[in-house]
N, CA and C of each residue as an Amber inpcrd file, in Angstrom:
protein
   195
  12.5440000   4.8050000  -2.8930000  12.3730000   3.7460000  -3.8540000
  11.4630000   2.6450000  -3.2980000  11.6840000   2.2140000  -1.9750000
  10.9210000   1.1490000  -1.4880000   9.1060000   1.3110000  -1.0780000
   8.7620000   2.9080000  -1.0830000   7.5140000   3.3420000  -1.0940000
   7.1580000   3.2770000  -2.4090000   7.8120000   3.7520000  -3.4490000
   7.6330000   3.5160000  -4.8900000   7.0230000   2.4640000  -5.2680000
   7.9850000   1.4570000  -4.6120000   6.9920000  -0.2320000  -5.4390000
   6.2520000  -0.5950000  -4.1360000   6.2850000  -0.5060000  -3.2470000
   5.1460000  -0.9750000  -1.8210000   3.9060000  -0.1520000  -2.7540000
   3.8760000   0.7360000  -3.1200000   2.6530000   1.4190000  -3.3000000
   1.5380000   0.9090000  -4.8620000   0.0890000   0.7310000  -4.2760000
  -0.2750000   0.4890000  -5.8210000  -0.5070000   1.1010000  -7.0210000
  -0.4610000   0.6420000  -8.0200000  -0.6180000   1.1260000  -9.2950000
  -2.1060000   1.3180000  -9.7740000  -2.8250000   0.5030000  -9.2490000
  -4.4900000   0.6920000 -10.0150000  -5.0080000   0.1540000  -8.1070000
  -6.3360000   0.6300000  -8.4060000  -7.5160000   0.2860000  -7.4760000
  -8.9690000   0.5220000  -7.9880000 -10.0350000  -0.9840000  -7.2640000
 -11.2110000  -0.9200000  -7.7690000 -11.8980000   0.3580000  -6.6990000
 -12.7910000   0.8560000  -7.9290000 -13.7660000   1.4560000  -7.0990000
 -15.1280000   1.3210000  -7.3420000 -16.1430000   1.5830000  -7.1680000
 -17.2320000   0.4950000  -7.0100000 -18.3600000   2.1790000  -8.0170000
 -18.6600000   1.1510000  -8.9320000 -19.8290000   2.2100000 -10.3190000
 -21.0510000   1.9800000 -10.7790000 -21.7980000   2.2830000 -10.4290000
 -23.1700000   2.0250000 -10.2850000 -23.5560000   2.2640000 -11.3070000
 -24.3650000   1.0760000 -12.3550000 -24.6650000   1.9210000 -13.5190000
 -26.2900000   0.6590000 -13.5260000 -27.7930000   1.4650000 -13.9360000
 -28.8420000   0.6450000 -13.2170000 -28.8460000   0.4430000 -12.0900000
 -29.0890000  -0.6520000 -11.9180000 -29.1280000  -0.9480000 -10.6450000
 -28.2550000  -2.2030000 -10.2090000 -27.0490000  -1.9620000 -11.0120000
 -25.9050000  -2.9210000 -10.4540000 -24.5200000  -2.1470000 -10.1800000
 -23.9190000  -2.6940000  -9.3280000 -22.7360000  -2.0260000  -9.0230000
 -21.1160000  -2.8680000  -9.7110000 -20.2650000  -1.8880000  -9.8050000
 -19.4940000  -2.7940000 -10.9540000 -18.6180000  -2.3490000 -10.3580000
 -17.2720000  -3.2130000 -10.3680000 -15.5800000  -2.5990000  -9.6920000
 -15.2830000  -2.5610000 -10.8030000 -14.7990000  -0.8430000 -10.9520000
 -14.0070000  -0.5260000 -12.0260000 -12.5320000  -0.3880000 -11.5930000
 -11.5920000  -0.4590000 -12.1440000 -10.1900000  -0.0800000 -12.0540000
  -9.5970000   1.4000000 -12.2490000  -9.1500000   2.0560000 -11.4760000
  -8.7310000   3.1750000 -11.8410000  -7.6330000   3.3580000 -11.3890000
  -6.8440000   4.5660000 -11.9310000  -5.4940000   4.4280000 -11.1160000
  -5.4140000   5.1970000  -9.8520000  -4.5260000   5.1440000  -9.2740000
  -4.1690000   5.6420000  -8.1140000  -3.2520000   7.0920000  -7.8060000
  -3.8960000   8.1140000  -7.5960000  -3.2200000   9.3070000  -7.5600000
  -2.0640000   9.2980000  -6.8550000  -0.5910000   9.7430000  -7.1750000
   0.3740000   9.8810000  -6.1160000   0.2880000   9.7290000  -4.8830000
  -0.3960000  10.6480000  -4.2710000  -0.3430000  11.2460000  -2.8700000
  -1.0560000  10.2100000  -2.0650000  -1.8840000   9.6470000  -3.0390000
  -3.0140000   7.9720000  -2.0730000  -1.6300000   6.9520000  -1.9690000
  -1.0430000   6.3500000  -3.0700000  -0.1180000   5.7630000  -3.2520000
   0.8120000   5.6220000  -2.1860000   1.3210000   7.0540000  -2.2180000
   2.2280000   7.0510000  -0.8520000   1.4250000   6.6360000   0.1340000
   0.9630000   7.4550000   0.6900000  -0.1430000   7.1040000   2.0530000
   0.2060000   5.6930000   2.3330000  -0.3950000   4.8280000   1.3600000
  -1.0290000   3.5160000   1.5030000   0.3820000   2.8470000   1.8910000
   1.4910000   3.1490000   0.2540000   2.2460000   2.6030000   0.7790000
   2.8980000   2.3260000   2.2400000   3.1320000   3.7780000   2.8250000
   3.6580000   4.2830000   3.7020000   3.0820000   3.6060000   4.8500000
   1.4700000   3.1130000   4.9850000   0.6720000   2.4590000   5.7020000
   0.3180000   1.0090000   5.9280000   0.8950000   0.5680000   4.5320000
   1.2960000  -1.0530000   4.9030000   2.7040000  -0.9590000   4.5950000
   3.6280000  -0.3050000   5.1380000   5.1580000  -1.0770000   5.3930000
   4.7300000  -1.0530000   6.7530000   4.1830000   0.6020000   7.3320000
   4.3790000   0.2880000   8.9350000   3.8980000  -0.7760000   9.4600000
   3.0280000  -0.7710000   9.0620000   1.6250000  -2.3600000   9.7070000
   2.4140000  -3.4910000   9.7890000   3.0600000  -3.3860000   8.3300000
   3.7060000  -4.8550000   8.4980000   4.8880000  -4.6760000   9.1810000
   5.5160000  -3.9310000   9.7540000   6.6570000  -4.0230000  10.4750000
   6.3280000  -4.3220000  11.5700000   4.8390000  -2.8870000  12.1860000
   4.6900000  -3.5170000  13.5630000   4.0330000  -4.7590000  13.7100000
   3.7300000  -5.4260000  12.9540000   3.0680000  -7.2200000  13.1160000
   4.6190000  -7.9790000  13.3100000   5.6510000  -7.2960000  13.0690000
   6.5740000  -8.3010000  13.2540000   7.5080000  -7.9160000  14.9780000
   7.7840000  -9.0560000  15.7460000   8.6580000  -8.6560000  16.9120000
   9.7670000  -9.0860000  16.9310000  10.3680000  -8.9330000  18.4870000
  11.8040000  -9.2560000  18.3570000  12.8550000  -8.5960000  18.1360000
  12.7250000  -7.1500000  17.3270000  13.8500000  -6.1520000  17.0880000
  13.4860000  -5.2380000  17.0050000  13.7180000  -4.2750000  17.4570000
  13.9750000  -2.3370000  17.6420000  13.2840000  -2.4110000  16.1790000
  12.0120000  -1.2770000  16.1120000  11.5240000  -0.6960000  15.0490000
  12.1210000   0.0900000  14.1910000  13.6590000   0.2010000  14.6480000
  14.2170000   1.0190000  12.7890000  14.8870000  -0.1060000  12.3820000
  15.2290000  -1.3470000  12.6070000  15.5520000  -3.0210000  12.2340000
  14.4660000  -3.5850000  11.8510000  13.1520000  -3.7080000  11.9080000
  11.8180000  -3.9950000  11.2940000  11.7510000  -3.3240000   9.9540000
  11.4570000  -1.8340000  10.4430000  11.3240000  -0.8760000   8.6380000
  12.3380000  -1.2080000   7.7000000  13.7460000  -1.6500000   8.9210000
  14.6700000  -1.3550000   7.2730000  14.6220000  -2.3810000   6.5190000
  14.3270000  -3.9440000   7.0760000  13.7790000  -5.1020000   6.5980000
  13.1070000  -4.9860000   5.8250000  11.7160000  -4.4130000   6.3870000
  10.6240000  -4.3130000   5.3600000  11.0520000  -3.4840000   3.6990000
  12.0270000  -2.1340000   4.2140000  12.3120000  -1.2510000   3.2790000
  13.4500000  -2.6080000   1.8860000  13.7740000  -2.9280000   2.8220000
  14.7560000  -3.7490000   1.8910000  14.0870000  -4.7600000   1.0080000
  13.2060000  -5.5990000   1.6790000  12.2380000  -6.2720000   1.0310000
  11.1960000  -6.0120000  -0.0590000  10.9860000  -4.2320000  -0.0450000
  10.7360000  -3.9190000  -1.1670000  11.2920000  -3.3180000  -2.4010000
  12.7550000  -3.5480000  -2.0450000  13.5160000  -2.8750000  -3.5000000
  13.8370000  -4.8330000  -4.3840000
């Protein structure tokens, strides 16, 4: 559940149409979603010190339900 909402729903990606480039919005396939999610809880856990890394994640995990 806590990868569920850590993870995003839309992302720009960059569309060239002429000779200008435009951020379009698109959504985000499952499997990126996770990833990402999965890639900023860790980050942000390990930016935090002071306690054993399964007391960081579960923080973080908790913080996102």
């Amino acid at each position: 559940m806590a990868i569920r909402n850590a993870g995003p729903a839309i992302e720009v990606s960059p569309s060239v149409w002429a000779v200008r480039t435009y951020q379009v919005p698109v959504e985000v396939k499952s499997d990126r979603r996770q990833a990402l999610a999965m890639r900023w809880l860790l980050t942000s856990a390990r930016g935090r010190t002071g306690k054993p890394m399964h007391e960081r994640l579960a923080g973080r995990a908790d913080g996102c339900l």
